[in-house]
C-alpha positions in Angstrom: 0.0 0.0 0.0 3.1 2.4 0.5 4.6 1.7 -2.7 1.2 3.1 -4.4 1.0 6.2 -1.8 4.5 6.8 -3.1 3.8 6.4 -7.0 0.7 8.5 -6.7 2.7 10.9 -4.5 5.5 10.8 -7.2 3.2 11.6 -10.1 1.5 14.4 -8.2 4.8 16.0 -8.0 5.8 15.5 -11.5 2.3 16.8 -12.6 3.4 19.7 -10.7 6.2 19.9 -12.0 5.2 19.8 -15.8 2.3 22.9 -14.7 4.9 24.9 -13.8 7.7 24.4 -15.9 6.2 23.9 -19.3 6.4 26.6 -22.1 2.4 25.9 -23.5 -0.5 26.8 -21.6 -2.1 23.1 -22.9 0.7 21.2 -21.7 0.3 22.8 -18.4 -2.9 22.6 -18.5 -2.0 18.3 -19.0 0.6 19.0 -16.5 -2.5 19.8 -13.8 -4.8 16.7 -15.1 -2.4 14.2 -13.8 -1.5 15.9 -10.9 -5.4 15.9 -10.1 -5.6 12.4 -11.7 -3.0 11.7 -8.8 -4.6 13.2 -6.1 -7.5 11.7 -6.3 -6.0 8.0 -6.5 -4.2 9.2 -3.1 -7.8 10.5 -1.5 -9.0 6.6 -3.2 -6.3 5.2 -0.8 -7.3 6.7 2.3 -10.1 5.4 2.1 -12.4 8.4 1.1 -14.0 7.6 -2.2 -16.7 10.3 -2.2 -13.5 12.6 -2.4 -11.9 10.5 -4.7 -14.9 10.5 -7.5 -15.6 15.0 -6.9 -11.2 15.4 -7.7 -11.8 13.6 -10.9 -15.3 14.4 -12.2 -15.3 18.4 -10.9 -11.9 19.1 -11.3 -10.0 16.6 -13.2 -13.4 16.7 -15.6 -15.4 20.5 -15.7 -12.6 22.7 -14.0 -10.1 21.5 -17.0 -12.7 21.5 -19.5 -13.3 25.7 -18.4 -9.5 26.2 -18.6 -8.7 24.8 -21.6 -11.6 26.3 -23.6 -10.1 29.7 -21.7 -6.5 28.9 -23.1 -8.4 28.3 -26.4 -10.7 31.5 -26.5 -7.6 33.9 -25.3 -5.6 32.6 -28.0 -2.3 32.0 -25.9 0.5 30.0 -28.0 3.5 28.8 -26.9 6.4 31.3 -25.7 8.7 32.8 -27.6 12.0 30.5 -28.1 10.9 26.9 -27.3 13.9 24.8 -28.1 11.7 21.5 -27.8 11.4 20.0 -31.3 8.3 17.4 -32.1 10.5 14.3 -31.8 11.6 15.4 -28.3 8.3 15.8 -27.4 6.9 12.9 -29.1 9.3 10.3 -27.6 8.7 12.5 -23.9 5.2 11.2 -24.4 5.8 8.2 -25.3 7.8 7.7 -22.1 5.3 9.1 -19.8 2.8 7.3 -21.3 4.5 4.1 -20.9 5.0 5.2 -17.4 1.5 5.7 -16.4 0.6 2.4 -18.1 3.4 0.7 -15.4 1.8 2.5 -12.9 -1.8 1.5 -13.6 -1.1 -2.3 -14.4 0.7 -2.3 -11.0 -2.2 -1.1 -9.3 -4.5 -3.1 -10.6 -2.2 -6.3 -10.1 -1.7 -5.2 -6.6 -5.3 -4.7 -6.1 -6.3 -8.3 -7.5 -3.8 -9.8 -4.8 -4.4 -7.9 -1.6 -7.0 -8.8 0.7 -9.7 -5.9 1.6 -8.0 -3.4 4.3 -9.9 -2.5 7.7 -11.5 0.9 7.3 -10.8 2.9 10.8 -14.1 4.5 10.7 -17.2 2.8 9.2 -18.4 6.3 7.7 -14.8 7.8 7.3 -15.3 8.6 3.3 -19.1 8.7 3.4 -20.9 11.6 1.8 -23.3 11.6 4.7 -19.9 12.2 7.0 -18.7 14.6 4.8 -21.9 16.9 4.7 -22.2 17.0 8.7 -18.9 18.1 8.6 -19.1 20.8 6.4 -22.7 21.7 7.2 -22.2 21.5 10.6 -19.2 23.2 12.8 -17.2 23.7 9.6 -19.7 25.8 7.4 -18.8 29.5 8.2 -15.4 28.9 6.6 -17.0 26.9 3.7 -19.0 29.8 3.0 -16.3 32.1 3.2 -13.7 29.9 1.3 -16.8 29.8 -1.5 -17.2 33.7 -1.3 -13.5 34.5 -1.9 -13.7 31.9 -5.1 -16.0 34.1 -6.3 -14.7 37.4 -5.5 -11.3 36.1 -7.2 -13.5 35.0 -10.3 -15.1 38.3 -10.8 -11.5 40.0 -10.3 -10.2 38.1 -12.7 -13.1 38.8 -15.1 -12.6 42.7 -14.6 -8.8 42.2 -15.2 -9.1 40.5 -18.1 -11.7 43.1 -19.3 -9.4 46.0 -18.3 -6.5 44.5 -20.3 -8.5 44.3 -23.9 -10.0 48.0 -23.7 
């Protein structure tokens, strides 16, 4: 069970890594997909599935759809100078993909041969759990971490208004 904590772990950090350091706004976008691809496989391991299936369909799925049709609409390209020629990339691919298909056959190998793990709290992951949580003594700062989303969306909006006129 470590070594896929670790994997998952790892390929968060090199999703990361690939947002930040990569010269095209798509491949950062990419970059940010695996890294939330990765995430959710680690909230899958702790036992929180609920978690698990809102990282991948909300923001793996609709969040990335939104900033890539953004890249797409602002017309960003590539910067200036990229010394990366298509076979680089193409055989980069290649290698990551070839990774991530290592990565996925060892997890489901592993979980074919392990035995079912004891869960440490019989609602731990449940969405019933999760909603008295968040609707209960934590739902002043859920309101107020939803009200600053949307005071950065609308700032971000008159920014990016400000910047065409």
């Amino acid at each position: 069970m470590i070594i896929l904590f670790i994997a998952f772990a790892i390929g968060a950090l090199l999703g990361a890594l690939v947002l930040v350091g990569a010269k095209n706004p798509v491949h950062s976008a990419l970059g940010l997909v695996v890294t939330l691809i990765s995430t959710s496989a680690l909230y899958a391991l702790l036992h929180a599935p609920f978690l698990a299936m809102v990282q991948i369909a909300v923001y793996a799925g609709a969040i990335m759809v939104v900033f890539i049709f953004v890249t797409m609409l602002l017309n960003v390209g590539a910067a200036e100078g990229s010394a990366r020629g298509p076979l680089r990339v193409q055989v980069g691919a290649v290698i990551i993909a070839a990774l991530f298909a290592a990565t996925i056959g060892a997890v489901v190998w592993r979980y074919l041969r392990m035995s079912p793990l004891p869960v440490v709290q019989d609602d731990f992951g449940s969405t019933a759990n999760l909603g008295a949580q968040l609707l209960g003594p934590l739902m002043i700062p859920f309101e107020a971490a939803s009200l600053l989303l949307l005071v950065a969306m609308v700032g971000a909006i008159v920014l990016a208004k400000r910047g065409r006129d």
